[in-house]
N, C-alpha and C positions, 0 to 999 in steps of 0.2 A: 086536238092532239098537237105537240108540241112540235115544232119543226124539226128536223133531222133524227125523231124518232117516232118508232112504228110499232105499232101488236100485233103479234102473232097470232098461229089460228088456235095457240092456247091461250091468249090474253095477257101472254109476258109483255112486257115493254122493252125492244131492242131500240139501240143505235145506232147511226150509221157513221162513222167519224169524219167521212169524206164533208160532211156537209158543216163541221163545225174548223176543218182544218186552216179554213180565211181566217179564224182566228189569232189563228199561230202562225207568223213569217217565217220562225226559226224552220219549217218544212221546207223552206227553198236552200234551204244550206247544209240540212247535219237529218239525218236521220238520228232524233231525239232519245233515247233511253233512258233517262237518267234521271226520273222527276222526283225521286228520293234524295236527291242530293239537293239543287235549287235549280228551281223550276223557270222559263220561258214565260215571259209574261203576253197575253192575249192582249191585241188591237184596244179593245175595250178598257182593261185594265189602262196601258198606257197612256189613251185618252182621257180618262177620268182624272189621272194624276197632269197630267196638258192642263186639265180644264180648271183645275185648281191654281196650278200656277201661273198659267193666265190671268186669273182671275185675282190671284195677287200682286200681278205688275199691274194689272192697269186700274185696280179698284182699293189696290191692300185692303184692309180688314171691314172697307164700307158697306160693299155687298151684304154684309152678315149672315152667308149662309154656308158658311163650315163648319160648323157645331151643332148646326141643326140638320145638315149632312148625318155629320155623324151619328146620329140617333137612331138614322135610317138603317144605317150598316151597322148599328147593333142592333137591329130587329132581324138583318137578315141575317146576320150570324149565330142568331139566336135560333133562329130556326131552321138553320142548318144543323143544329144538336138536340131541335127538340125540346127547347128551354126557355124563358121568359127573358122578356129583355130586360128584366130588371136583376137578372143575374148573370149578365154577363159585361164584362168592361176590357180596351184593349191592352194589349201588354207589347213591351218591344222583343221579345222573344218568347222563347219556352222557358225558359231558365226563370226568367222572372215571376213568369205566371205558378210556377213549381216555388219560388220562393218565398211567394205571397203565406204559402200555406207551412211551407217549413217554418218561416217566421214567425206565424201570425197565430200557429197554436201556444197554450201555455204545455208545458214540457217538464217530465217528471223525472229526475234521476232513475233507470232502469228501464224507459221507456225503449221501444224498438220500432223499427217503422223495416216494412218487408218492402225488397226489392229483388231483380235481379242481378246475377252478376256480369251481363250481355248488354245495360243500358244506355243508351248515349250519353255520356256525360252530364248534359243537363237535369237530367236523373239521379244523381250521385250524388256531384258536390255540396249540392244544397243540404241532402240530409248528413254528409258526413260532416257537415259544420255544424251541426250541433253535438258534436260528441265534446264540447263543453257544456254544453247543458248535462251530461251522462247519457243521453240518447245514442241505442247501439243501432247501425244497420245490419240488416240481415239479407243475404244475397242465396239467393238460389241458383241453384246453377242450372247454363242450358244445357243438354245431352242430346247428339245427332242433331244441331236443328234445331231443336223445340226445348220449351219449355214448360214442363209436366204442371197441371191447372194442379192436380193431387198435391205436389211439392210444396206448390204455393200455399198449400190450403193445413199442410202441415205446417209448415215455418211458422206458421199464426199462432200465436200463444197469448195470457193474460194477460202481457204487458205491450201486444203490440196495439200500437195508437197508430197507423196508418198504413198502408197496401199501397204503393205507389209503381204504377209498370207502364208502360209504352202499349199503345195499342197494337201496336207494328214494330218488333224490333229490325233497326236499322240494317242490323250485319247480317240477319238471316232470312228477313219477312216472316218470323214466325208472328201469326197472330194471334191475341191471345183472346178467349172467351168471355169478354168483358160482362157480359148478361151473368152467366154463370158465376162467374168472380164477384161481381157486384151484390148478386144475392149471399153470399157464403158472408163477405163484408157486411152486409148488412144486419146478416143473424148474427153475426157476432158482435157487432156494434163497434166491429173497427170502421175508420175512415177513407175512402178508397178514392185514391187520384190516378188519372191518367194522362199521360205529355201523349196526346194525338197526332204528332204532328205527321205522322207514318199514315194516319187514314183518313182524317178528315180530307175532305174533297174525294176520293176514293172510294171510303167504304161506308157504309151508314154507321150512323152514332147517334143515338137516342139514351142521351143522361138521364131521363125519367126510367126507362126501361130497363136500362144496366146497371140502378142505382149508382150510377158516378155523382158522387163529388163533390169532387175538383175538377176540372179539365184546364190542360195549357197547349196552345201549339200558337207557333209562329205561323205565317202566311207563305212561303217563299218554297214551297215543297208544294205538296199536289193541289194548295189551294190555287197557285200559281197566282202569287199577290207577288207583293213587293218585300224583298227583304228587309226585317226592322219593324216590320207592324203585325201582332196577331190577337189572339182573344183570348179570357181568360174565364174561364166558367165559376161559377161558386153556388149551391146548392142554397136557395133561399133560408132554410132552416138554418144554415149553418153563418149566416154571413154576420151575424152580431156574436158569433163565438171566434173567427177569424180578426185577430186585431192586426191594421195596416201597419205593416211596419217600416214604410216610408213616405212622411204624411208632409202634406202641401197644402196648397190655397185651396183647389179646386176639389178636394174630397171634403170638406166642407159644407152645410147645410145652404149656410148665409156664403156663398162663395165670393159672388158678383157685389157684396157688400163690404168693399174692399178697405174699410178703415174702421170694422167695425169686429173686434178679434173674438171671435162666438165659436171656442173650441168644442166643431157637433158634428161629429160625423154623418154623412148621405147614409141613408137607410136601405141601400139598394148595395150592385158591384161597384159602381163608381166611389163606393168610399176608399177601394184598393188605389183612387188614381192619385198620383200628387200632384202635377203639371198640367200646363199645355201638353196637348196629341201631337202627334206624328201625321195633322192631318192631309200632308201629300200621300203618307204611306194608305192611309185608312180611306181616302178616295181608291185608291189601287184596288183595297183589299174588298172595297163592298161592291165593284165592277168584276171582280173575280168572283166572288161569292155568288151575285146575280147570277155569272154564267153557267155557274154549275149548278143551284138552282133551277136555271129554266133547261140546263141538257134532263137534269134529274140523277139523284145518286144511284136509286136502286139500276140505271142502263148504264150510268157509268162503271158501277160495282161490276155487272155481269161480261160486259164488254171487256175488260180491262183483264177482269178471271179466265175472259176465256183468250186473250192474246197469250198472260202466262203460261197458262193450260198446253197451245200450242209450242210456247218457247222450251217448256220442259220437257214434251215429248222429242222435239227436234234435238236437243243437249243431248238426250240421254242417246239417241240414236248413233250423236255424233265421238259416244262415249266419253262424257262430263259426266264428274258427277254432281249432281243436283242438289246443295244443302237445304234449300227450303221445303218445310213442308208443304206436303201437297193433301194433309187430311181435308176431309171437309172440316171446314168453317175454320181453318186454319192456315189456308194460302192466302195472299196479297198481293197488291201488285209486286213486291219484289222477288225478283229469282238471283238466288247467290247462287252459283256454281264454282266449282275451279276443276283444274287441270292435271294430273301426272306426268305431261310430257313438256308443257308448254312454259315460258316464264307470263305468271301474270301479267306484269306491269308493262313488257315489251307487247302483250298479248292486246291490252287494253288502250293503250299506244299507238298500236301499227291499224288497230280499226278507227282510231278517230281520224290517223294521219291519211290513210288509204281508203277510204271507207265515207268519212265524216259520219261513222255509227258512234253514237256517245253511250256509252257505258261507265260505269264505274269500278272502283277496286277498295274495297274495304274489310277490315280486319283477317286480308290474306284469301280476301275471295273476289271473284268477279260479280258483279252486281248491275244484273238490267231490271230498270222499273218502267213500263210503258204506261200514256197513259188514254185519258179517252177519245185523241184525236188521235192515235196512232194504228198503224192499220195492220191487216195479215201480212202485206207484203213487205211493209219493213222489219216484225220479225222475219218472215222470209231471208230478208237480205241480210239480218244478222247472222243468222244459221247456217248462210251460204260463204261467210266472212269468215265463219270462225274455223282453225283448219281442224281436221278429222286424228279421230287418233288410232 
């Protein structure tokens, strides 16, 4: 049994977060909330990125073991999705990893690609830069909260070539039924990408199971890596239909053959790379990964479900209303609420300044996301922070 968790006398797998919170120094300062926005980075994290730099003042590039690092921490981020390491490579954001696939299909005058009209930008831009190609976007809209899988499933018509949505959106936590979605994509034979960057570390993600993909998320939100370094998924079948559309030395067959010009693409995700790594970032990112690996998703998932669970009983009590849904398989770590009496921003403000509770404020809502070292009693003290109406 793994340390800091334990089974019940049904056989679930609980948490305990007290026992992983040495991780995180930010607890002696700020009661944490925020881990949708960017995330606190763990002891371990910050040493792995030490032990590289170290290791390039006093060795530069003799050592030769940063590349081969890296190989590691795509095995492990591989299997953090449930995926092969040969179909995953890193990306410096989400945006990128979403543009690999905007880019990288061929694209037909009348094509459509289905999104929402609620997604964080890195979701957008990419696809509305192809309305030179004649590719239209198609934006569903959210109502109360959520966003209807039914809506989704309409908007698909013969000409849509891709389904692209957030696992987690940003403003509301509504999540969306990726399994479900993925099969509907699949019978239709559209292409279905996801920007994880809302659940991965949080909530399970098995791209085999949910038929995704594509998948992008940057590190600096719940994987709680470093900002600047993330992973970018691409479905084996699909990765000799995906052309790179920003090509380097190192996507290359012959890479390390360096005067010898053998234009041959890698036959794996590494053909999406052009460059040298970000490999301070991607030490961070596979010391974060480990961690939540050995906590385990499915006790992080439950843990984290059930701190919201308590935050939204206690809001409503304190008369918030609650914009996040609370269906099953539909909540996340995020809880948006807002206020009728209060001003947001002064509201979000006066608990970091008096408080050191960190919260957030986005698209006109208030926004707490805890995550798996956070405990009953600092939601408690948010609850007890925020005034009554």
């Amino acid at each position: 049994m793994k340390a800091g968790v334990a089974l019940t006398e049904r056989g679930v797998l609980i948490m305990d977060p007290m026992e992983w919170r040495h991780e995180f120094p930010i607890t002696k300062n700020y009661n944490f909330l925020n881990h949708a926005a960017v995330a606190p980075l763990s002891v371990r994290a910050v040493a792995a990125v030490q032990h590289y730099i170290d290791d390039c003042r006093d060795h530069a590039y003799l050592s030769n073991t940063a590349y081969r690092h890296a190989e590691k921490v795509r095995q492990a981020a591989a299997s953090l999705i449930h995926a092969d390491q040969e179909e995953v490579t890193f990306v410096k954001n989400t945006t990128e990893g979403i543009a690999f696939v905007a880019n990288g299909l061929k694209w037909n005058t009348g094509d459509n690609v289905v999104i929402t009209n609620v997604e964080f930008p890195a979701n957008v831009y990419p696809w509305m830069n192809l309305k030179a190609a004649g590719v239209r976007v198609t934006m569903v809209h959210e109502e109360g909260g959520r966003v209807d899988l039914d809506r989704i499933i309409e908007a698909i018509d013969s000409r849509t070539r891709v389904v692209s949505l957030s696992a987690v959106q940003f403003a509301s936590g509504f999540r969306t039924d990726l399994a479900a979605l993925g099969e509907v994509c699949k019978a239709k034979g559209v292409l279905f990408c996801v920007d994880a960057i809302q659940a991965l570390g949080v909530l399970p993600i098995d791209v085999r199971a949910m038929n995704i993909d594509f998948l992008s998320s940057d590190g600096h939100k719940w994987l709680c890596a470093p900002e600047g370094c993330g992973i970018f998924y691409c479905n084996r079948e699909l990765i000799g239909h995906l052309r790179p559309s920003c090509v380097g030395w190192i996507c290359m067959r012959n890479a390390m053959d360096f005067g010898t010009y053998q234009f041959e693409f890698l036959d794996d995700a590494r053909r999406f790379d052009s460059g040298s790594y970000n490999l301070a970032g991607i030490h961070g990112l596979g010391a974060a990964i480990e961690l939540l690996l050995e906590v385990g998703i499915e006790p992080i998932s439950r843990h984290v479900l059930a701190l919201t669970d308590r935050l939204v009983e206690g809001l409503r009590d304190r008369g918030y209303r609650v914009i996040s849904s609370r269906r099953p398989g539909e909540a996340s770590g995020i809880v948006a609420f807002t206020s009728d009496l209060h001003d947001h921003e002064k509201l979000q403000q006066h608990l970091q300044k008096e408080y050191r509770i960190v919260i957030a404020l986005r698209e006109g809502r208030l926004r707490a996301s805890p995550h798996f070292y956070n405990t009953t009693e600092e939601i408690d003290q948010l609850l007890d922070a925020l005034p009554k109406h």
